[in-house]
N, C-alpha and C positions, 0 to 999 in steps of 0.2 A: 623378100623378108629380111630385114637386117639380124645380122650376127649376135645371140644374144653373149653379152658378157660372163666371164665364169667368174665368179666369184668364192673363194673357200673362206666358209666362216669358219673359226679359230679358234676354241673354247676349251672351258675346262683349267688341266693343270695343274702342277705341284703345286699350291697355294692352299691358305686360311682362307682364301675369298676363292674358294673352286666351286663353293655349291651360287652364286654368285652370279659368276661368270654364265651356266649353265640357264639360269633365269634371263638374263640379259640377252646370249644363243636366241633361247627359245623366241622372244619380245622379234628380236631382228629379224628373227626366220621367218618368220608369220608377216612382219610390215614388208620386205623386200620385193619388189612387183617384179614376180614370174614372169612378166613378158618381155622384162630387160634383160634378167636372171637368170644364169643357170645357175644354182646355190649349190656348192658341195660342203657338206660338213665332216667337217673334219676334229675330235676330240682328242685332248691328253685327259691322258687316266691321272687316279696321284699317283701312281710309281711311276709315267713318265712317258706311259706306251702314247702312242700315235696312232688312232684308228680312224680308220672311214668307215660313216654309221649311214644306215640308210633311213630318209629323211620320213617315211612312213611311221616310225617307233624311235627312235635315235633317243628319247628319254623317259625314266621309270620316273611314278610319282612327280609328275612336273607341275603341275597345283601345288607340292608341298615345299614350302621354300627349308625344310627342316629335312626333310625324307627324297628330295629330286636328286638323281642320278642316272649318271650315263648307262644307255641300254646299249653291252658291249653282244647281244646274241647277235650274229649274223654279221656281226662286223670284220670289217678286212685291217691287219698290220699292216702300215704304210708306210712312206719316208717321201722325203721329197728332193728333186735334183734341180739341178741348175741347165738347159737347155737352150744355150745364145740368149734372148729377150724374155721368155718365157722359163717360167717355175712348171715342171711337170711329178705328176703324182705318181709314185712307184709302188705296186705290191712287191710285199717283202718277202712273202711264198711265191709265186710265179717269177717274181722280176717282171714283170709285164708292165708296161706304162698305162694308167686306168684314165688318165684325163690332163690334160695342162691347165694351166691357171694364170687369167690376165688379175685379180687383183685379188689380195689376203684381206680379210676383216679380223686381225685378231682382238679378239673382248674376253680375254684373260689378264683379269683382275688379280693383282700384287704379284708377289715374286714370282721372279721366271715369265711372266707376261704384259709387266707393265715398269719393269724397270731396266729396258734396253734388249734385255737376252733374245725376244723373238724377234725383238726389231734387228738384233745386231744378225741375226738368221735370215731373214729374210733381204737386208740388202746383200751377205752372201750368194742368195737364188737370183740377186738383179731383177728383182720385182717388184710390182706397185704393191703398195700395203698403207690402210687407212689409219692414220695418229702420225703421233711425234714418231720423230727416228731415235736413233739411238742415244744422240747426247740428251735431248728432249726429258723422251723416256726415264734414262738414270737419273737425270737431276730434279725431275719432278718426282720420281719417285723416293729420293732421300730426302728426308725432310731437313735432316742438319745442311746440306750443299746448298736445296732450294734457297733455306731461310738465311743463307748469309749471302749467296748470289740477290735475291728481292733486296739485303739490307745494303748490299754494295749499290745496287742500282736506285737507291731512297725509298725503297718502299714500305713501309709502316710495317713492325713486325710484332709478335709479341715477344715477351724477355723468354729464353729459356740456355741451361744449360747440355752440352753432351758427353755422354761417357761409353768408352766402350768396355767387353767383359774383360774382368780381371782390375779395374780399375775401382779407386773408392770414389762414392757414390752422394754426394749432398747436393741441400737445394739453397748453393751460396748465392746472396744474391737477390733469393726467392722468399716470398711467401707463402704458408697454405691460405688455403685450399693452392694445390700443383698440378697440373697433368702429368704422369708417364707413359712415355709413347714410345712403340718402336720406332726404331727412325725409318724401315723399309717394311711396311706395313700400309695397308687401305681397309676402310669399309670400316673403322675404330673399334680391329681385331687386337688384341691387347691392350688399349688403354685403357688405363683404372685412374679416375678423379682424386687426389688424397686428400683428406682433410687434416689430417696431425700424422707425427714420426711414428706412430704405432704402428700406421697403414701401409708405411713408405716399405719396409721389406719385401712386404707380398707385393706391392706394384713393380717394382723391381724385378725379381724373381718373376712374374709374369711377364713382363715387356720381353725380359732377354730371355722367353722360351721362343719369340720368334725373331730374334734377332743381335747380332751380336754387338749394335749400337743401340742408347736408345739416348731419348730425350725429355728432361724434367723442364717443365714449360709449365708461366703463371697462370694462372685463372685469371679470364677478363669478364665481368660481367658486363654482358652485351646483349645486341640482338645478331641473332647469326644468318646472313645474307649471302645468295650465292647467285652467281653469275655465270652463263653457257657462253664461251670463246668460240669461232666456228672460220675455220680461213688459214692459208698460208703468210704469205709475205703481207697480205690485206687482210688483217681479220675484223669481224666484224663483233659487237657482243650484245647480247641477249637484253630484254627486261632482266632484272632480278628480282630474284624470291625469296621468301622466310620462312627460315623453322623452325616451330616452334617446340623443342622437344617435350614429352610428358614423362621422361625420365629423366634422372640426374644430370645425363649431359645426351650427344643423339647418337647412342651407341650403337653397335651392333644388335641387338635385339630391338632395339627403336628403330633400326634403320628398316628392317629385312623381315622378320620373326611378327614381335608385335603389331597389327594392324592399327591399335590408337595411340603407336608410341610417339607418334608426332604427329605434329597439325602444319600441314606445309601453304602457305600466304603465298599466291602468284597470280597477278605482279604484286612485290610486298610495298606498302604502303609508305612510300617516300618521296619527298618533293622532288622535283624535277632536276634541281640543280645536285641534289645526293645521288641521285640516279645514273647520271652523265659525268659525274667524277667517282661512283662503284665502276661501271663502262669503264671509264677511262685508267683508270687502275689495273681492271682486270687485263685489261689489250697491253698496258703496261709490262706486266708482269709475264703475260705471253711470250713477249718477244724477248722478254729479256733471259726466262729461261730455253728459250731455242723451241718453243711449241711448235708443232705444224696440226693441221686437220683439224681437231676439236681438243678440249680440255672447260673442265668448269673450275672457278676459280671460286671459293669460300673467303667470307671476309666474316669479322666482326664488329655489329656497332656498338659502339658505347653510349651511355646513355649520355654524357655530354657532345655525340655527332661524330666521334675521330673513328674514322674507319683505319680498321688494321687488319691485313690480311694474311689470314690459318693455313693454308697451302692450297697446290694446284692439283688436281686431280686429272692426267692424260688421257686414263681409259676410263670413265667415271662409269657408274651404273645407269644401264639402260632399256629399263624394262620400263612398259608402260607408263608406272607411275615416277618412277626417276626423274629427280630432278631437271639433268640436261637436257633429255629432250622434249621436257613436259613446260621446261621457260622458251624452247623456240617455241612450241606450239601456240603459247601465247602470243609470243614475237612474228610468229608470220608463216614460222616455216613446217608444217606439218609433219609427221614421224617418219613418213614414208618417204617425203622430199627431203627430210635431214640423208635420211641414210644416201639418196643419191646425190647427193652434193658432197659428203664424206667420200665417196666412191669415186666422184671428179678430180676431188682435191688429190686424191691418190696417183690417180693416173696425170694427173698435172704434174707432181711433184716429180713422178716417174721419168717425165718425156723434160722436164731440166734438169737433171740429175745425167739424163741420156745425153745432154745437149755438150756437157763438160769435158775436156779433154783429160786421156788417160792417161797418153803418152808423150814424153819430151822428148826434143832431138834437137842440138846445136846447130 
């Protein structure tokens, strides 16, 4: 009988997008095939603890994307060590080693899980783990780095300005309607639409409660198009899809909360040669912020054809009806076969990374 792989999925987290992440957990834990699998889960709290949950109950209210949280009864303190090739799992009462681990899936959504930090942990332990690594990671996850790396490398952006706290705050340049965004932020926790200067304070004042940069960016009316990346050095990309939001813009309650806050188009309705230069765009953009494993890449159309691309997203959401894995499904690649091809990609990326030399000698 072959060896089944141990996989630790990774969730949770100091994050705005922590009840999120837990939805995405749960989507993963259900599609991943037990007979390749030994799945250990593994949760941060929001104060930051590290538990092993047992996979029977491991979440409260998980139907409710408003009330779902981690079920810490029964759960073990944990830490994890670095062991030659292998990540092994510590109790923090006993000291006992509870299990090793050939690959991490972490699907912790914004800070602390999708802008380098667990990546930069995890190649610490010398082990495989599924997404970007760590430059990836941070540049995909600031929006100001992405969007002037995309405009160095020609790629269509929209106009926005950045400031960080303690700085004065205009939209030079800009007109309303503006976005303010945090610039390390997902899942469009903080941003408020402005339509006039009256607005602009509280947008403000909300962006930088989760962040100490943020960015006032134009309004393009468009249509809003997004594309699933999937592949290392060869990536390949998706159909893309449309969303249609039925709120103001496709917020956080549109996204996650509201069940009719949008209306999602897949495959969205575009000629063939728009289709293969959104592709071509997207795989662009990939490589030029350093992606590895997966990332969905959001663009906007305009109603004159110019496509300009909103940012990239490395750990995107991944619950049944998300986006990413719901344009492979169209595209070919069914939920349960993403996740092992994610899982490939990792232990590929692992064994050249292995392949590299540490040490010099004249």
């Amino acid at each position: 009988m072959k060896k089944k792989i141990k996989v630790c999925l990774l969730f949770g987290g100091k994050s705005g997008e922590h009840e999120i992440s837990l939805l995405s957990a749960k989507s993963i834990y259900n599609a991943l095939d037990k007979t390749k699998y030994k799945v250990i889960l593994v949760a941060i709290d929001k104060q930051g603890k590290w538990l092993l949950l047992n996979a029977s109950n491991y979440l409260l209210n998980s139907s409710n994307s408003k009330l779902i949280k981690i079920n810490k009864a029964n759960s073990k303190n944990i830490t994890f060590v670095s062991k030659g090739k292998k990540a092994e799992l510590l109790s923090l009462e006993s000291r006992i080693t509870i299990t090793s681990v050939d690959v991490f899936f972490p699907i912790i959504h914004g800070t602390f899980g999708e802008d380098g930090c667990i990546q930069g942990l995890l190649e610490l332990l010398n082990t495989a783990y599924v997404g970007a690594n760590v430059l990836g990671s941070s540049v995909g996850m600031d929006k100001d780095i992405m969007k002037k790396l995309l405009r160095d490398a020609k790629i269509p952006i929209a106009k926005f300005n950045t400031f960080k706290r303690g700085e004065k705050v205009n939209i030079k340049g800009l007109q309303y309607p503006v976005f303010v965004k945090p610039a390390n932020m997902g899942s469009s926790v903080g941003i408020v639409k402005v339509k006039n200067k009256k607005e602009l304070n509280f947008a403000i004042k909300k962006a930088f409660l989760y962040d100490t940069k943020i960015l006032i960016e134009e309004y393009i009316k468009a249509r809003e198009i997004e594309c699933s990346v999937l592949g290392n050095e060869n990536p390949i990309a998706s159909v893309p899809g449309e969303i249609i939001p039925k709120h103001e813009f496709y917020s956080y309650i549109a996204k996650y909360i509201d069940k009719n806050g949008a209306e999602l188009k897949i495959p969205a309705k575009l000629s063939s040669k728009k289709i293969k230069e959104i592709q071509s765009l997207a795989i662009k953009a990939y490589k030029a912020l350093e992606c590895s494993g997966m990332a969905r890449v959001d663009f906007f159309l305009t109603l004159k054809g110019k496509i300009i691309l909103n940012e990239i997203n490395t750990l995107p959401g991944f619950t049944k009806i998300s986006m990413y894995p719901k344009l492979w499904e169209i595209s070919g690649i069914p939920y349960t076969k993403l996740l092992d091809r994610l899982i490939e990609l990792a232990i590929e990326k692992k064994k050249q990374k292995d392949s590299l030399k540490r040490e010099f000698s004249v």
